[in-house]
N, C-alpha and C positions, 0 to 999 in steps of 0.2 A: 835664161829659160831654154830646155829641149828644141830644137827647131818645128819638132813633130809635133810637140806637145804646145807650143806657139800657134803652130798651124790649126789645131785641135781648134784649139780659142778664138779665134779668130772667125771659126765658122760655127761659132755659139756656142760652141759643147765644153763644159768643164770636166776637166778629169781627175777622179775620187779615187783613195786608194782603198782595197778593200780589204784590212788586216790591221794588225795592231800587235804591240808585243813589245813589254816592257824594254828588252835590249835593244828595240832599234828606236825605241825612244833616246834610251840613255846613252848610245851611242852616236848618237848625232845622223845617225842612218836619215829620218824621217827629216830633219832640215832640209838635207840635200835632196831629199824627192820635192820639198815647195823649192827649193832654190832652179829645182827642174820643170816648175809649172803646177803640181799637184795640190789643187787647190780643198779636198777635203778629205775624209777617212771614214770609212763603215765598218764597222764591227757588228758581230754575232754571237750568239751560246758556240756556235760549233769553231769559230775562230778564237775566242779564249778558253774552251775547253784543250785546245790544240797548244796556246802560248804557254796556260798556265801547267797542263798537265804535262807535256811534252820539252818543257823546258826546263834550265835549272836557276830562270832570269828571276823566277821569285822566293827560291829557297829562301833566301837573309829575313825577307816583308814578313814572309809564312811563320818562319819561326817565331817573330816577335810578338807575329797576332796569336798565337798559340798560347808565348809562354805569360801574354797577357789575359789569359782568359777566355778568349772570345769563339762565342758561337759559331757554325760550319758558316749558316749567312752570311753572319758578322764580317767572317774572313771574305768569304767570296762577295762582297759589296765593297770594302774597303782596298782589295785590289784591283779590281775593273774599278772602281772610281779613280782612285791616284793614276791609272793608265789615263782614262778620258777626258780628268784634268789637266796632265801635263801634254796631252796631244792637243788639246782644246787651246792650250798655250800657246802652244808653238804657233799653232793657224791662225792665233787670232791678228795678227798684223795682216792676211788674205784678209779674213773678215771684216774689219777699217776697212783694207782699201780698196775692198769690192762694193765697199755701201753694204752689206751683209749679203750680197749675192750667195760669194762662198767663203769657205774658210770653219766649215761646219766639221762634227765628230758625232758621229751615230753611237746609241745606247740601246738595245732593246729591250723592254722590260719581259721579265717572266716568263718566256713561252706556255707556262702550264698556265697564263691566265688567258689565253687567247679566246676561250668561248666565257670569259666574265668579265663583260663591259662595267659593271661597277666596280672591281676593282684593280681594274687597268687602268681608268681613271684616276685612281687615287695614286695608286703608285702611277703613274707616268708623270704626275705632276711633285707627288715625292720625289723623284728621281731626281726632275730637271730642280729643284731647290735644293738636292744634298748633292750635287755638283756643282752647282752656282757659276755656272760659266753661260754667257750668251749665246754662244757660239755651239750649244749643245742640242742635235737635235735626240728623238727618242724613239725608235721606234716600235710601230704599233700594228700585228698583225691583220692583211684584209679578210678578217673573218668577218659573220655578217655578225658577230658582237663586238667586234672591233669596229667596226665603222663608227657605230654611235660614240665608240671614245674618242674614237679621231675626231668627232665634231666638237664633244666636250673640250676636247684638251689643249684643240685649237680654240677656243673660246675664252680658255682661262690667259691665252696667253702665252703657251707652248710648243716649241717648235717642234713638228713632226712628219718624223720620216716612215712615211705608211708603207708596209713589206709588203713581199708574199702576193703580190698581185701578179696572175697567170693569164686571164682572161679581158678582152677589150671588155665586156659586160660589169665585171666589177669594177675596171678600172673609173668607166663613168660614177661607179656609185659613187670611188672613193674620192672624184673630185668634186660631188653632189658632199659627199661630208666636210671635205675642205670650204667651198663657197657657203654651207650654212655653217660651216663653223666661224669664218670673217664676219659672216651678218649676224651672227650671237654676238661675237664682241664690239662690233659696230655700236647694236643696240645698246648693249651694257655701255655704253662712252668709251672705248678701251681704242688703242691705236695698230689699226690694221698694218702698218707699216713697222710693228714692232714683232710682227713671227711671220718665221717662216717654215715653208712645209716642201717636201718630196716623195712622188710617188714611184717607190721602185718597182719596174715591170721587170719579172724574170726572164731570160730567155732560152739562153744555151739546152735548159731540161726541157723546154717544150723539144725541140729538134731530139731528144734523147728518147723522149716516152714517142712522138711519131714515128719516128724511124724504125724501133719495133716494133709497130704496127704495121708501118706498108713495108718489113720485111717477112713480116707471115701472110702480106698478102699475095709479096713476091714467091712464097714458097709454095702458094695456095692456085699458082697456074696466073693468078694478076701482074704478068710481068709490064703492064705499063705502070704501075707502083715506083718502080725502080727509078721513074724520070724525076720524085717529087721527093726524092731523100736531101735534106739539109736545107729545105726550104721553107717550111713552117715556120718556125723560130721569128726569122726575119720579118716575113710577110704578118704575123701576127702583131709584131712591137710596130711593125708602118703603120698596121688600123689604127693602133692605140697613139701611136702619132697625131693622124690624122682626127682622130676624137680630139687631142689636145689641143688641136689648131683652132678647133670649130669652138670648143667650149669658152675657152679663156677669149673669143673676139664677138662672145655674145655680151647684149648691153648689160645685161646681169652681174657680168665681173666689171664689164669698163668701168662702170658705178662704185664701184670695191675698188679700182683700182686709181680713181678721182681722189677716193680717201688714202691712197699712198696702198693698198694694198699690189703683193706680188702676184706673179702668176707659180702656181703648183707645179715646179717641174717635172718633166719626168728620167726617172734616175733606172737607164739600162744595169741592170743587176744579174749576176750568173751568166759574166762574159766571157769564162774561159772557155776553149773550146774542146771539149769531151769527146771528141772522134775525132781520132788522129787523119780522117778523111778529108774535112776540112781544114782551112787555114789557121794558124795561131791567133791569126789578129781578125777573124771572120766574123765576130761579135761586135768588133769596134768598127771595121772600114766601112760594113755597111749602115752604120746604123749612126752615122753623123749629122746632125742638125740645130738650126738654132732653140734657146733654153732648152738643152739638153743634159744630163749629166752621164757620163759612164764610171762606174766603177769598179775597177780591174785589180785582180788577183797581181803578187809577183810576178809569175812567166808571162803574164797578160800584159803586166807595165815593161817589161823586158825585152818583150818580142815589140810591144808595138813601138817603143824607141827604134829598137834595131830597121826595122825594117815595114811599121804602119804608112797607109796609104788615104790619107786625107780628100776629102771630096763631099762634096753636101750629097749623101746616099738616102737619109732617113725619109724624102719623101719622092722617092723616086719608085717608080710601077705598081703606084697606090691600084689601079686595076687588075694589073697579074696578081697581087696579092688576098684580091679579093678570088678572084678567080680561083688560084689554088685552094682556098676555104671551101670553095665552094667542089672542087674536085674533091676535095678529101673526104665530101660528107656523101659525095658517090660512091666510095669504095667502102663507104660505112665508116670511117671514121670520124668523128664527131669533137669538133675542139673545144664544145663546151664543158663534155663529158670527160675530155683528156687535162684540161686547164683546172678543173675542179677537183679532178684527182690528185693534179700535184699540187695543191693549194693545200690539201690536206694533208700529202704526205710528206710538204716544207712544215707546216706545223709539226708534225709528230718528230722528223728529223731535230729540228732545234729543240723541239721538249729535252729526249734523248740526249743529245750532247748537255742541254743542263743538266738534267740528272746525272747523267756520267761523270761531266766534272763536279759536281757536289759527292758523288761516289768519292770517287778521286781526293778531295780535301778531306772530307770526313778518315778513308785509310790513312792518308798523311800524318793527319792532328793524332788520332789513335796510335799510329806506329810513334810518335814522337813524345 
């Protein structure tokens, strides 16, 4: 194992890789990152729009589902699955010998279904049965119709990975849908000790959408603005920490967790770092702590080998943090109204890329 990525471990945090891409399946690429400690993988619309449009790793699969028939779905389900199952593969010996901590492979259903809780439900449990791997989780947009899925889906028995969470306010709901989604299957007789769930908090975009904000206020004559750039981000995912602590050590879960249930982790998402201002690894060194996961991009797993700096950061200046919140809603900036925006416009972005790449197969299939 990585010495760094040892180190990671060691002080609770697992680390997720967040890409996927037929050739570094087939190339043996993706072993070598678990032989280097990478305990699971997330995928998106906008990261296999990217593999499959951008590459020529599935030309050979494309042609065959073509000259067999099959509809634009058809094709684009049959190639993200054969990905998720052979990544699912590879993890699943992490999976054994973590006790199912890790060793997980994210799926996210639909984007265009994210405001229809009944049929995110049904596909999200379609999904995890036409992948048939344990080690599968799915995930499920924090819109406020997506919540109710998350509880459904967790209920039937499904492992799921809740996105798109921007704000500490949702993030509570989403572990308010988790904890009734364990006591649905509690009730039904079903084994809490048999799913598991993560909640990814985004981060990097929050620092990206405040920053221009307190740089128009920097332009506006508010040049103490200027003190509080690349700090949001952080101070936002410590709250959301900080809720994590509190929820999962009320007797409410202990009870859940007597019956072998887990705790919901929460899984740092949109770690790379987007202004060349700050550090490459700025997303990970601060935000290390116990049941934590991070999920990092390439140059993000790259940089933080080379040169990451390990240290329990995630709950440290829970005060200043609060504090900056509360500076920002002095200058008129408001992070419930910033954190809702980009909730919406992570929806709309992943729509997009699905559309795009079914764009994309459909010219394919037609030129071919």
């Amino acid at each position: 194992m990585h010495e760094r990525i040892r180190a990671l471990a060691d002080a609770g945090q697992s680390l997720w890789y967040d890409n996927i891409r037929r050739g570094m399946i087939a190339s043996g690429e993706l072993d070598k990152f678990v032989a280097d400690g990478v305990v699971g993988m997330t995928s998106n619309p906008t990261i296999f729009q990217k593999a499959i449009s951008g590459s020529d790793d599935y030309d050979e699969a494309l042609a065959g589902l073509i000259a067999d028939g099959k509809s634009d779905a058809q094709v684009y389900e049959t190639l993200v699955v054969d990905d998720i199952r052979a990544a699912a593969d590879i993890l699943r010996p992490v999976y054994d010998g973590s006790a199912r901590r890790d060793g997980y492979v994210s799926l996210e259903v639909d984007p265009g279904l994210a405001y229809d809780t009944r049929v995110t439900i049904s596909e999200a449990q379609r999904l995890f049965r036409t992948i048939n791997r344990l080690n599968v989780m799915i995930k499920i947009p924090a819109t406020d119709e997506g919540l109710p899925a998350v509880r459904a889906t967790i209920a039937a028995g499904v492992n799921v990975n809740v996105t798109l969470i921007f704000s500490c306010e949702v993030y509570r709901r989403v572990t308010e849908a988790y904890l009734q989604g364990l006591e649905d299957l509690v009730s039904a007789g079903g084994d809490p000790a048999s799913v598991a769930s993560v909640a990814s908090f985004f981060v990097s975009r929050v620092d990206s959408a405040v920053d221009k904000l307190l740089a128009a206020r920097v332009e506006a004559g508010q040049k103490e603005a200027e003190s509080l750039f690349g700090q949001a981000a952080i101070a936002n995912t410590r709250i959301a920490y900080a809720a994590f602590a509190e929820i999962f050590a009320q007797p409410r879960f202990r009870k859940l967790a007597g019956s072998g249930a887990r705790v919901q982790r929460p899984l740092w998402a949109s770690t790379s770092t987007k202004d060349p201002r700050y550090p490459d690894t700025y997303y990970v060194d601060n935000l290390i702590g116990p049941d934590t996961v991070n999920t990092v991009p390439p140059a993000t797993l790259d940089a933080f080998k080379d040169h990451g700096v390990v240290a329990r950061t995630i709950d440290t200046d829970l005060d200043q943090a609060h504090r900056l919140t509360a500076r920002l809603g002095e200058l008129g900036i408001s992070m419930d109204a910033v954190t809702e925006q980009l909730r919406v416009d992570g929806v709309a972005a992943f729509a997009h890329s699905f559309d795009q790449l079914m764009d994309d197969l459909r010219a394919r299939m037609a030129a071919a």
